[in-house]
VEXFI-400191 format. One line per 3 residues: number of its first residue (from 1); their letters; for each residue x, y, z of C-alpha. Coordinates in steps of 0.5 Angstrom, whole numbers, m for minus. Each point is the difference from the previous one (the first is absolute). Example, Ala and Ser with C-alpha at 12.3 -4.5 7.8 and 13.67 -1.06 7.14 Angstrom:
<recs>
1> as> 25,m9,16  2,7,m2
</recs>
This chain:
<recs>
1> xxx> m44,41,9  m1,m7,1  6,m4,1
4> xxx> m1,m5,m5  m1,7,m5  7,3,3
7> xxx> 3,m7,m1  m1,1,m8  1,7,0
10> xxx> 6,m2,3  3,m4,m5  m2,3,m5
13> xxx> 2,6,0  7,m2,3  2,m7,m6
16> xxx> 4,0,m5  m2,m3,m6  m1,m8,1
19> xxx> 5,m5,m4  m1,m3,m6  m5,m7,1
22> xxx> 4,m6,m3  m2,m1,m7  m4,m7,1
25> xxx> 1,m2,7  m3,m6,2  m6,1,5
28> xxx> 3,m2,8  m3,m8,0  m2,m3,7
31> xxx> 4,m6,2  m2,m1,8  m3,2,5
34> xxx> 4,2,6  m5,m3,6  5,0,6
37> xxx> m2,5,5  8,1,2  1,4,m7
40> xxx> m8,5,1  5,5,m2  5,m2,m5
43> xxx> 4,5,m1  6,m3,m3  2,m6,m5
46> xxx> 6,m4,m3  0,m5,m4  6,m5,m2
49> xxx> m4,m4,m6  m2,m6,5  m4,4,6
52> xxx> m1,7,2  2,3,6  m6,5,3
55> xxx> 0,5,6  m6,3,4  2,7,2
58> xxx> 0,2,7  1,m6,4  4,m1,7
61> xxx> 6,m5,m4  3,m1,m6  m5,m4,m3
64> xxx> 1,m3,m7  m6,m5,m3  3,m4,m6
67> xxx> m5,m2,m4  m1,m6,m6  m1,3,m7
70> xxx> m8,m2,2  m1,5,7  2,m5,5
73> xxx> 4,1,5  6,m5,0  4,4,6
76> xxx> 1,5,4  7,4,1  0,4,7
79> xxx> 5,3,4  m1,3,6  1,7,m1
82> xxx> m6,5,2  1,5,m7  m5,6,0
85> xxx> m3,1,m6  3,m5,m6  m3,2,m6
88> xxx> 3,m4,m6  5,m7,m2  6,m1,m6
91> xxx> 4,m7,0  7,1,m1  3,m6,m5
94> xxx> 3,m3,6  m8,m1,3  1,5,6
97> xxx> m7,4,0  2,7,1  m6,4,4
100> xxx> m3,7,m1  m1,2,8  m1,7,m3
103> xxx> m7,3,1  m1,6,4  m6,3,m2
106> xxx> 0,5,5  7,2,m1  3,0,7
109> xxx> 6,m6,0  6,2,1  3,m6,m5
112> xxx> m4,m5,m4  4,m7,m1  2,m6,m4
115> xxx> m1,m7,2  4,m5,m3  m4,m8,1
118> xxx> 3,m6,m2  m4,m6,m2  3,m3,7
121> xxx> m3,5,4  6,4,1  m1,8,1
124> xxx> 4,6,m2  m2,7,2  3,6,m4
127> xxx> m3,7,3  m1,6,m5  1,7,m1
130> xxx> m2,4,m5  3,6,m1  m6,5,0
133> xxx> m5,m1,5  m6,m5,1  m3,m4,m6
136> xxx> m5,m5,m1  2,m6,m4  m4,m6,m3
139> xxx> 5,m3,m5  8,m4,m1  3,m1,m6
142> xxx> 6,m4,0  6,m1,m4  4,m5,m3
145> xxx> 6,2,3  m4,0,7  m1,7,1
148> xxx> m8,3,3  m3,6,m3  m6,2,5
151> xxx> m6,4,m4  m4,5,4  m8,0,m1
154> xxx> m2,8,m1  m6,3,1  1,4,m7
157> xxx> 3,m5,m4  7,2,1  4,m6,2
160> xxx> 7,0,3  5,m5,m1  5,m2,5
163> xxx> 7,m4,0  5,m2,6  5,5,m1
166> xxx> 5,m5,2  0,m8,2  m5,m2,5
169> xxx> 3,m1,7  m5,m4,6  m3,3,3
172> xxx> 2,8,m3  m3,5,0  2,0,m7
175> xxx> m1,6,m4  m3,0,m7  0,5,m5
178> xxx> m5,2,m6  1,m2,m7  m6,2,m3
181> xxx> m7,2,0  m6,m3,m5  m6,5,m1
184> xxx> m7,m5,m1  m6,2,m3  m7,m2,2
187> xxx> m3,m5,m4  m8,m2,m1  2,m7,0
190> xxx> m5,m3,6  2,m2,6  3,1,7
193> xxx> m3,3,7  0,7,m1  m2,2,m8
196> xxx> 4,4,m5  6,2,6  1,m8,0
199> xxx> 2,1,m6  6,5,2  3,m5,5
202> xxx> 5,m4,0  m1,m7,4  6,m5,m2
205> xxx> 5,m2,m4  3,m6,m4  6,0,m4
208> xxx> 0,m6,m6  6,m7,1  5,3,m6
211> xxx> 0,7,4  m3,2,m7  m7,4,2
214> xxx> m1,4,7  m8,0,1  m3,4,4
217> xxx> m8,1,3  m5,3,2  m7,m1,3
220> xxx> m3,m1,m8  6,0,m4  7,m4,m1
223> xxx> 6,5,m4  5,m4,m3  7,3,m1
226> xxx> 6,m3,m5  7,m2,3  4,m3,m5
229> xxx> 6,1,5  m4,m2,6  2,8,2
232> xxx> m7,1,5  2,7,1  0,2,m8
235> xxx> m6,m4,m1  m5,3,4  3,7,m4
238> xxx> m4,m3,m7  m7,0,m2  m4,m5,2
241> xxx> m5,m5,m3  m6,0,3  m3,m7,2
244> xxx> m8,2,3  0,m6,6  m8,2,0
247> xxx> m6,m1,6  6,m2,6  m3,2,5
250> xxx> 6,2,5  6,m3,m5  5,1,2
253> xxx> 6,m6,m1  4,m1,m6  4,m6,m3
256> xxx> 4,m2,m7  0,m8,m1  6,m2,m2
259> xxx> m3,0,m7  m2,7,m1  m7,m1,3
262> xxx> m2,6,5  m5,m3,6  m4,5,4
265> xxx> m4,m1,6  m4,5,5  m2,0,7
268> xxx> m6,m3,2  m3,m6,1  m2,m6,m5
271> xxx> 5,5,m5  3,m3,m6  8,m1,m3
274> xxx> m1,3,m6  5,m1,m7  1,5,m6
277> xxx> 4,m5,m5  7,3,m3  0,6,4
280> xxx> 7,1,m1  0,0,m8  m5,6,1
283> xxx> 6,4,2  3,0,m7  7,2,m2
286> xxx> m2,6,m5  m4,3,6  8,0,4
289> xxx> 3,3,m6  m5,5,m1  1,3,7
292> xxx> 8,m1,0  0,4,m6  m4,6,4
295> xxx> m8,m1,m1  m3,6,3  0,0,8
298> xxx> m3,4,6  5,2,3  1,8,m1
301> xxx> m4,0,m7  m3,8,m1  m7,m2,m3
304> xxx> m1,m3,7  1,6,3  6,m1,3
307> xxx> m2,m6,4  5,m5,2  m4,m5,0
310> xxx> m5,2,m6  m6,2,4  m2,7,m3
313> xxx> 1,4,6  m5,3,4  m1,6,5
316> xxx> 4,m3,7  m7,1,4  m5,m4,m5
319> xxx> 6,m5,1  0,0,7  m8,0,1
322> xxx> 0,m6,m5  5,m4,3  m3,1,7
325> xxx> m7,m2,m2  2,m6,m4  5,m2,6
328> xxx> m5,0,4  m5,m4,m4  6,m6,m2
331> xxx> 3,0,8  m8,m1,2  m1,m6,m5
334> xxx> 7,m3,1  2,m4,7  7,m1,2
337> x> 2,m7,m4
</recs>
């Protein structure tokens, strides 16, 4: 069987139901094209409401590009610290960006960390560890409180979620602990490096200026969750509003305006910033009781057959043979960034 066919199979046969589309959710609009060859592969964004900070992934030091609300570069923020694989970028309130060096592809380090970066060019290292093996990861959440939420990037659509499990001491080793896993469904919105799976794999992650709504992304689609405590943990355990962030085609950064726009952009060269307009007034109040009043849910539910993640079960081999095949496919497709 070819790799492309394996891949479909693949989701296919292991996706939960996709979550619902915003009812009239605006289509994404172009604002500017993203030209500087420092950020070919952007893969995290922040936005302050004046500017926008943008990260490439990868790289040989912490290296922030600030950007004017038409794309140009106004300056750099660096630090001499030679990180292995950044992969994504939040702005705590007080300006520090924060950065995901969290990639790991091949599931081999032994910590992943954090770098806390001042607009100064201050740098802060914090080593993590998880507490159940290697995991690839692509997206940071931060809180109003300062807390960081680190989201794996899985094959299967199957995302962990990760906190420190006590304040961060530099350089650590810090232990984090798991606080939730998110099932995602493959999608037929268009886009991304490796067709349907793309639409499996989360790649970043933004949570909104009032603490309100957590958004998370995939190659082809942005989910976004309702915190009306600002509580992340409990947000991600909701049902999501789905919002296509269509012909990407290697999206992976995510960020709110202060305003409740989202703003999403790809790796690439000559790729745009985009904006869907009142994102956050997509997550509606309604949407949150519903859940807290028991919607029904994944976790354990018979008519799945017993899955925890409501993915019918299937025969343990036919699992393995898929999962290896589609593996393969998506390994052979993905270099390291």
């Amino acid at each position: 069987m070819r790799g492309r066919a394996c891949a479909v199979v693949l989701a296919g046969m292991l996706a939960v139901t996709p979550a619902a589309v915003a009812q009239d959710v605006p289509a994404p609009e172009s604002l500017c094209t993203v030209r500087d060859a420092r950020l070919a592969e952007l893969s995290g964004l922040a936005a302050d409401g004046d500017r926008w900070y943008a990260m490439g992934d990868g790289g040989t030091k912490l290296q922030v590009v600030v950007l004017g609300r038409d794309c140009r570069v106004q300056k750099v923020i660096s630090a001499p610290v030679d990180p292995y694989d950044v992969e994504d970028l939040a702005r705590a309130p007080d300006g520090t960006l924060w950065l995901a060096d969290t990639g790991d592809n091949r599931k081999q380090r032994e910590t992943v960390a954090l770098h806390a970066l001042t607009p100064a060019g201050k740098a802060t290292l914090y080593r993590l560890t998880y507490p159940d093996g290697q995991h690839d990861a692509e997206a940071l959440l931060l809180d109003g409180s300062g807390t960081p939420f680190v989201v794996t990037k899985n094959v299967l659509g199957r995302a962990e979620v990760y906190k420190p499990a006590a304040e961060l001491k530099s350089p650590g080793p810090n232990a984090l602990e798991k606080v939730g896993t998110l099932d995602i469904a493959t999608t037929d919105t268009p886009g991304g490096p490796v067709g349907g799976v793309g639409s499996l794999l989360v790649t970043g992650g933004a949570v909104s200026h009032d603490g309100k709504t957590v958004a998370l992304r995939t190659y082809t689609d942005a989910y976004l969750y309702a915190a009306p405590d600002g509580d992340v943990a409990a947000a991600l355990k909701r049902s999501p509003v789905r919002v296509p962030l269509p012909n990407e085609p290697q999206g992976e950064a995510i960020a709110f305006e202060p305003d409740g726009t989202l703003l999403s952009a790809s790796e690439g060269t000559g790729q745009p910033v985009r904006a869907v307009r009142g994102a956050t007034g997509l997550v509606s109040a309604t949407t949150t009781a519903a859940d807290e009043q028991g919607s029904p849910g994944p976790t354990g539910d018979p008519a799945t057959g017993g899955s925890e993640s409501g993915v019918p079960l299937l025969p343990a081999a036919a699992i393995a043979v898929l999962v290896a095949l589609g593996l393969v496919f998506v390994v052979s497709r993905l270099r390291r960034r």
